[in-house]
C-alpha angles and dihedrals in degrees: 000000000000116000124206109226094193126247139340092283105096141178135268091270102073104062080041096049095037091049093047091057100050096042082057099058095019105248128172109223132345140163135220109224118200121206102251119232095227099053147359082282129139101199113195109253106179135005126198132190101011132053104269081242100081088060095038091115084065107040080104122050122164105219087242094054117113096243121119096250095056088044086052092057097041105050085029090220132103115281112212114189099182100202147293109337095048097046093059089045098049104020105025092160080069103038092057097052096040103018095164126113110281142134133233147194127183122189132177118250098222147131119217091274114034139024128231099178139278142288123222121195132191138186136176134290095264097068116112117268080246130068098223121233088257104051088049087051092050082040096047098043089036088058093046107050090050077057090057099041088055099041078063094043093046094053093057086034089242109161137111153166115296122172133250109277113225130160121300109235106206093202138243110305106220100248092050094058090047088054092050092045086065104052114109094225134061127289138162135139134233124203120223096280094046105265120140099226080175141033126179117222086257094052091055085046095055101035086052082230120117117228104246083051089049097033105101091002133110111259095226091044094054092042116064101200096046095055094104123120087243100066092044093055096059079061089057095040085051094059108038097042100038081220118135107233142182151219141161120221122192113236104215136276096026119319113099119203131203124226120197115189123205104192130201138170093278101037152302134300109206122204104199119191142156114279137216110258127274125243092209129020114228104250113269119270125211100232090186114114098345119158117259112263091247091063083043083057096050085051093063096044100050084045090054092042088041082064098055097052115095105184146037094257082052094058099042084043083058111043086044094057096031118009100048097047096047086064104043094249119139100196135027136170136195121231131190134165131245130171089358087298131109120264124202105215099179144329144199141185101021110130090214103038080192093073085064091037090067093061088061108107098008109145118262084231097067124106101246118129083235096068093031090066080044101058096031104039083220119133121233126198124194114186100187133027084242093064087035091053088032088067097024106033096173086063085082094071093055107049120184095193083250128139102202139348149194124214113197124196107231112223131187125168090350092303121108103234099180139310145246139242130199126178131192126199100224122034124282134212101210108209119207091255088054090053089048090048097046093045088051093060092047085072092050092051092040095053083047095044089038083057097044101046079057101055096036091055092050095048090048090055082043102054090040085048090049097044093053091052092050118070116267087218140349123256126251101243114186110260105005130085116207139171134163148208130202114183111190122225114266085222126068113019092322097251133092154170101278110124138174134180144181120212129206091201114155135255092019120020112224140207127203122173125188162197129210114187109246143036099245141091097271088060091047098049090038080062097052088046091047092038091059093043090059089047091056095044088056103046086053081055100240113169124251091264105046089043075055094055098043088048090061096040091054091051089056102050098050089065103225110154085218122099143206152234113207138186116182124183132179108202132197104180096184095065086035096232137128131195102202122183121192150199135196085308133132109269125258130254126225124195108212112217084247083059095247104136110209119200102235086212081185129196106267149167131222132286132304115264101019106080114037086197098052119138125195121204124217131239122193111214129199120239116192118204105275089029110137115205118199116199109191145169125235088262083075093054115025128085128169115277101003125097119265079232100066081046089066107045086047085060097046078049101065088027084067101044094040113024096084083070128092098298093241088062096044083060098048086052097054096050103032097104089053098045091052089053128115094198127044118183087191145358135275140212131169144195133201136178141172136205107223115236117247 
């Protein structure tokens, strides 16, 4: 069971519960997530020892998205991520947008039955690459008895809103700030959003800032030439990490100055002083109406997660769970063109999906502010209904139950690919930061959607390509039953070169079932090529062996550099009897009419397409009446890291205890595990067929 524990806003026992555990393993920041009512969302709901902007980019995790915590929830265990290293190798949306040395652990928040949400801890660089046994035990039963708190909490519907924890400052005592004021050198001190909460006379001095002007201000707010996203980041570098850190500015017009932080759990102490000189300036940077750092950094984050998206349904899934929210926004759709007409592509948040429906198919030529982001490439923002019906007056007719919206034209490589559409439920005055911002991550989502249109329309001509080369249906052959199952790869373009055929050749049927290296197209279209050649070989009424031979001629001479796995049978089910040739495939099974399942481990020769002067013996095999015969491809029997061996013997097993069942079911049986699965190294096709009883 997973229980939704409402919305960000939490209870009392959260601060307590996150700052216990950290206090207990000594841990830096952390943040509790609850599981949201509405989605598969965890939502921050509280955030200790650091601002909540340094983990902006993740308020928001889909429960699917590959992040620790979510990890944490979905697998129910700890998550440990040891440093650096491994954090760009496991979590590399992370590690782009904080890539300094720290350490985290990530934990579900759950009781036996039911899960809130989840915990993550860090701490600095200098922890070791191990959680230690003691510091699982204080996270574990940290993180259970918050589940059980708000088990009870949920249960009287005691919660409430409770504030972010971050370190107490206890001021400047009098005498100390008589003993800085007389350094000679530069020192003020920032609080853990940035803030200098004190200057020293030399520090005003060198920065050119009085006090009272520095004094509860960001640094790089009070200070014009220090306002650049590379400064800011040392800060940033300071406090996650612990770590002290430097960097010299230069102070126009020519005295560079140098700036040392010392970080600790509350803040940062600066030492400012005066600098040798640089050989080179860094280039001017134009500080007007640039984006926070913390929407540089989601940027990062949703370019990093845009890469990682492979179809059209990826990208709308994406922009609907991160995008959208990151921008306020409440509703969003997708449009693309065909045919000079408009084409809806996705959509999320609308309370009628019909209201979006209607815009499928609308020309292109039509005056709607849709197609008109489509053919200029120009955005248009509309911050109340009354500017949106003053230039579109027909919009009127066709309400969304929006306030405002923003259509941005989606541009790859100079070409306009689609647009997209965001909506917000009260109106919304859109700055000229937020319109930079916005049109910024158009180009993000376009370069995605470019990519995915791409591969969705490949994989359509591929799957179209495949399911014409494969039979429709199977033929009713006297005496013999037969059905069949191909399931495609989930990598690549989820299809591949397994094949399988029955023949109603006269005087004898026959079977073949096959295996063309790769998951492509060029595997897919080398299968239809050796599938008919094996149909032609066999209505001439070549035997097994010598089908066997010109298969692998022809391989050859068609000069692919791919090569195959076979398995032809001629059958002739009223004398009970099949010749079976082989290469280089798995072997058959055959379910004896008692239920035992023997392995035909058959005389063979290599595989098709490697030696032009191959031969492949025969072998003539009993069936019995109520024999079942299952032809299969190494997708069927082959996992990561156990013997094919072992493969095997798991498949005669279910074969024995099932296969006296309907033969449908029996192939539903054989390849249910790997129907059901999310992830298929390779593809499967199977073959059955059964000898009807006299």
């Amino acid at each position: 069971m997973v229980a939704v524990y409402g919305t960000p806003a939490a209870g009392p026992p959260l601060s307590q519960g996150l700052t216990s555990m950290m206090d207990a393993v000594g841990a830096h920041s952390g943040a509790v997530y609850l599981l949201s009512e509405e989605e598969p969302v965890l939502e921050m709901a509280v955030m200790a020892g650091l601002p909540r902007a340094f983990a902006a980019p993740w308020e928001r995790v889909g429960l699917s998205a590959p992040l620790p915590v979510a990890e944490a929830v979905r697998d129910r265990r700890l998550v440990w991520v040891g440093g650096e290293e491994e954090m760009a190798r496991r979590f590399p949306r992370i590690a782009v947008v904080l890539p300094y040395p720290f350490a985290l652990a990530a934990l579900p928040v759950a009781t036996p039955s039911t899960v809130y949400g989840a915990v993550f801890v860090t701490w600095p660089g200098g922890h070791p690459a191990e959680l230690s046994e003691e510091e699982r035990r204080q996270l574990t039963g940290g993180c259970r008895r918050l589940a059980t708190r708000l088990e009870r909490a949920d249960t009287v519907n005691a919660t409430g809103t409770e504030r972010d924890v971050l370190g107490v400052r206890t001021g400047t005592a009098p005498e100390a700030a008589r003993l800085v004021a007389r350094l000679p050198y530069g020192l003020c001190s920032l609080d853990l959003h940035g803030r200098v909460d004190f200057a020293n006379t030399a520090a005003a001095r060198l920065l050119g800032v009085p006090v009272a002007r520095l004094t509860g201000t960001r640094l790089w707010a009070s200070v014009p030439w220090l306002d650049d996203p590379g400064y800011e980041e040392r800060y940033r570098a300071a406090l996650i990490g612990q770590i002290p850190t430097s960097f010299v500015a230069l102070k126009p017009p020519s005295e560079w100055l140098s700036f040392r932080l010392y970080p600790g759990t509350d803040g940062l102490s600066v030492r400012i002083g005066r600098a040798r000189a640089v050989a080179e300036s860094p280039p001017d940077r134009d500080t007007s109406d640039r984006p926070q750092l913390v929407t540089l950094s989601q940027a990062l984050s949703l370019s990093g997660a845009l890469t990682e998206t492979v179809s059209v349904e990826d990208v709308v899934r994406l922009v609907a769970r991160e995008i959208a929210p990151a921008v306020g926004s409440q509703a969003l759709a997708l449009l693309g063109s065909q045919a000079g007409r408009l084409h809806v592509l996705g959509q999320y948040g609308y309370p009628d999906p019909v209201t979006v429906d209607r815009w499928d198919g609308v020309p292109l030529t039509d005056r709607t502010p849709g197609t008109h982001a489509l053919a200029t490439g120009l955005p248009a923002f509309f911050d109340s209904r009354r500017r949106l019906e003053h230039l579109y007056p027909e919009r009127d007719s066709t309400p969304d139950g929006f306030a405002a919206w923003a259509y941005l034209p989606l541009i790859a490589s100079g070409r306009p690919v689609g647009a997209c559409v965001l909506a917000y439920a009260e109106p919304h005055e859109f700055s000229t930061h937020e319109r930079a911002v916005l049109t910024s991550l158009a180009g993000l989502i376009a370069q995605a959607l470019d990519r995915a249109l791409l591969y969705d329309a490949k994989n359509r001509l591929a799957h179209g390509l495949q399911a014409a080369l494969l039979p429709h249906s199977l033929p009713e052959l006297p005496g013999l039953r037969a059905t069949a199952r191909y399931l495609p790869a989930t990598r690549g373009m989820e299809i591949g070169g397994d094949f399988y055929d029955l023949v109603p050749s006269k005087p004898r049927a026959a079977a073949v079932i096959g295996d063309v290296q790769g998951h492509n197209v060029t595997a897919a279209g080398l299968m239809g090529q050796l599938r008919t050649a094996v149909r032609a070989y066999t209505a001439v009424g070549q035997e097994p062996g010598e089908v066997m031979r010109g298969t692998n001629r022809l391989l050859l001479e068609l000069g692919s550099e791919l090569f195959a796995s076979c398995l032809y049978l001629r059958l002739d089910p009223a004398r009970g009897r099949a010749v079976m040739a082989r290469a280089g495939h798995p072997p058959p099974l055959l379910r004896r009419p008692d239920g035992r399942v023997r392995v035909l481990d058959l005389a063979g020769g290599p595989l098709l397409g490697i030696d032009a002067g191959a031969s492949y013996p025969t072998t003539e095999v009993v069936l019995a009446p109520g024999s079942v015969l299952a032809l299969y491809t190494d997708g069927l029997v082959e996992t990561p890291g156990v013997d094919i061996e072992e493969g095997v013997a798991a498949v005669a097993g279910r074969l024995a205890e099932h296969g006296g069942r309907g033969l449908e079911e029996v192939a539903d049986t054989l390849v249910g595990r790997y129907a059901a699965a999310e992830d298929r190294l390779d593809d499967v096709a199977l073959l059955l067929l059964r000898v009807d009883e006299v």
